[in-house]
C-alpha positions as a printed Julia matrix, in Angstrom:
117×3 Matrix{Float64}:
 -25.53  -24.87   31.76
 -21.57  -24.25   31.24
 -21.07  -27.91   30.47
 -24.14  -28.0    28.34
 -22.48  -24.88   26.19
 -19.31  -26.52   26.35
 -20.96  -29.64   24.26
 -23.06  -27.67   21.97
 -19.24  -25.96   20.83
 -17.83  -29.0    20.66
 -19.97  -30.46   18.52
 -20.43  -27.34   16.39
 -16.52  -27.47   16.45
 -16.83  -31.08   14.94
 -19.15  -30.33   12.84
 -17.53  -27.47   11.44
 -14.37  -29.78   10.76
 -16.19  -32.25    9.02
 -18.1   -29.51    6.74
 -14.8   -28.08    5.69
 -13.46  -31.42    5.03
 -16.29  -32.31    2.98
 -16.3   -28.78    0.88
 -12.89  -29.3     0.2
 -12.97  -33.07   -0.66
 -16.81  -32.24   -3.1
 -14.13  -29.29   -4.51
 -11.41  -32.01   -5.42
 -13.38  -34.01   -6.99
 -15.21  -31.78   -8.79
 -12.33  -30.3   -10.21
 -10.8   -33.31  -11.1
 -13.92  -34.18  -13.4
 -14.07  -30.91  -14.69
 -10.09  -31.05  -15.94
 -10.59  -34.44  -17.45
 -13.58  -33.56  -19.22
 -12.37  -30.4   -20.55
  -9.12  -31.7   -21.27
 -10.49  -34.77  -23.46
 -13.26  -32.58  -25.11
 -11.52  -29.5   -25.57
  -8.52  -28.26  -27.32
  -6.82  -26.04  -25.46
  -5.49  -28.09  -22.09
  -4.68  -24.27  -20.8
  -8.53  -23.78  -19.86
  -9.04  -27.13  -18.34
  -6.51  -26.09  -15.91
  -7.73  -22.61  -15.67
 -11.36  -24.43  -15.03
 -10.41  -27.07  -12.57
  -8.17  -24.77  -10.71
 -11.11  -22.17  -10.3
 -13.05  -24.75   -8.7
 -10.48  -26.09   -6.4
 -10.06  -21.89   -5.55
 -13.44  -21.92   -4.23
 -13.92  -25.23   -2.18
 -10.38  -24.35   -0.21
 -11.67  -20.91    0.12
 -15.01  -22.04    1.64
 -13.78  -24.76    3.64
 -10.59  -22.51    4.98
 -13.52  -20.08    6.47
 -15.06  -23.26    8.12
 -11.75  -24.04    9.65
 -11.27  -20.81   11.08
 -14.82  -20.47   12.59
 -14.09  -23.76   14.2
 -10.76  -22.5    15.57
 -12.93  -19.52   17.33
 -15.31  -21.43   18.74
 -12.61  -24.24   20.3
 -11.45  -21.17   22.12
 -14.3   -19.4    23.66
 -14.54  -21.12   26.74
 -11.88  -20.25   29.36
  -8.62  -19.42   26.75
  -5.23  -19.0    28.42
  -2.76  -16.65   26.99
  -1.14  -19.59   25.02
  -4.61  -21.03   23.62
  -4.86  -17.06   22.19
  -1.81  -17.07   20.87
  -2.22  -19.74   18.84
  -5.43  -18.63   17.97
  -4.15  -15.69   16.08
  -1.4   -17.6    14.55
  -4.08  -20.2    13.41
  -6.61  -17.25   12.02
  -3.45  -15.4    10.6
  -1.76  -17.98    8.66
  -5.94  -19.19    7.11
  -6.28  -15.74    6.55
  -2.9   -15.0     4.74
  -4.1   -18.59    2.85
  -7.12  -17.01    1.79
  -6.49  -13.96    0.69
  -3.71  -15.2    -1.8
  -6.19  -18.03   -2.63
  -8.91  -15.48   -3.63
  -6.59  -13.17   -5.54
  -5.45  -15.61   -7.45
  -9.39  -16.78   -8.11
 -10.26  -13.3    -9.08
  -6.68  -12.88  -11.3
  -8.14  -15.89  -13.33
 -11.35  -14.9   -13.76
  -9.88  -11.64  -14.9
  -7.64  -13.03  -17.31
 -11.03  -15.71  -18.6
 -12.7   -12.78  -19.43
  -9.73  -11.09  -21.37
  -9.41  -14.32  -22.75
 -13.05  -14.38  -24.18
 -13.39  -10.98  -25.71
């Protein structure tokens, strides 16, 4: 049973890894085509930025939380002291990442909306 949980983690692990990797590379892209196509068709260059940066905001964001779930569940099985430690250092830096990263989301959606009224 132990080794069967131990394979159903790492998997999940993998799995996890890949997902991030994936929401983050979709995220790329997808802001890339949204500043080129808002920066040809529009005329301020300011809110193709704003746009594409938004988007990039929310794909590191989600994919940052997949990397962090992955972390926990590489260390549930048997963690010494040093696997913990850099655990928290791991979850605390990701966490530190993300909460700048969605400040700064919500500070631009702020300022799009004082922008449109």
């Amino acid at each position: 049973m132990h080794d069967f949980l131990k394979a159903l983690i790492d998997y999940t692990t993998s799995f996890s890894q890949l997902f991030a990797i994936f929401v983050i590379v979709v995220g790329m892209a997808k802001g890339l085509v949204i500043f080129v196509k808002d920066s040809m068709f529009q005329t301020e260059s300011k809110e193709a930025l704003r746009e594409s940066r938004m988007e990039l905001g929310h794909a590191f964001s989600l994919g940052l939380g997949f990397l962090i779930g992955a972390s926990i569940l590489k260390t549930t099985f048997a963690p010494s002291w040093n696997d913990i430690g850099q655990l928290a250092s791991i979850i605390g830096i990701r966490t530190v990442l993300n909460f700048f990263l969605t400040r700064e989301i919500e500070r631009q959606v702020e300022n799009g909306r004082q922008g449109q009224t």
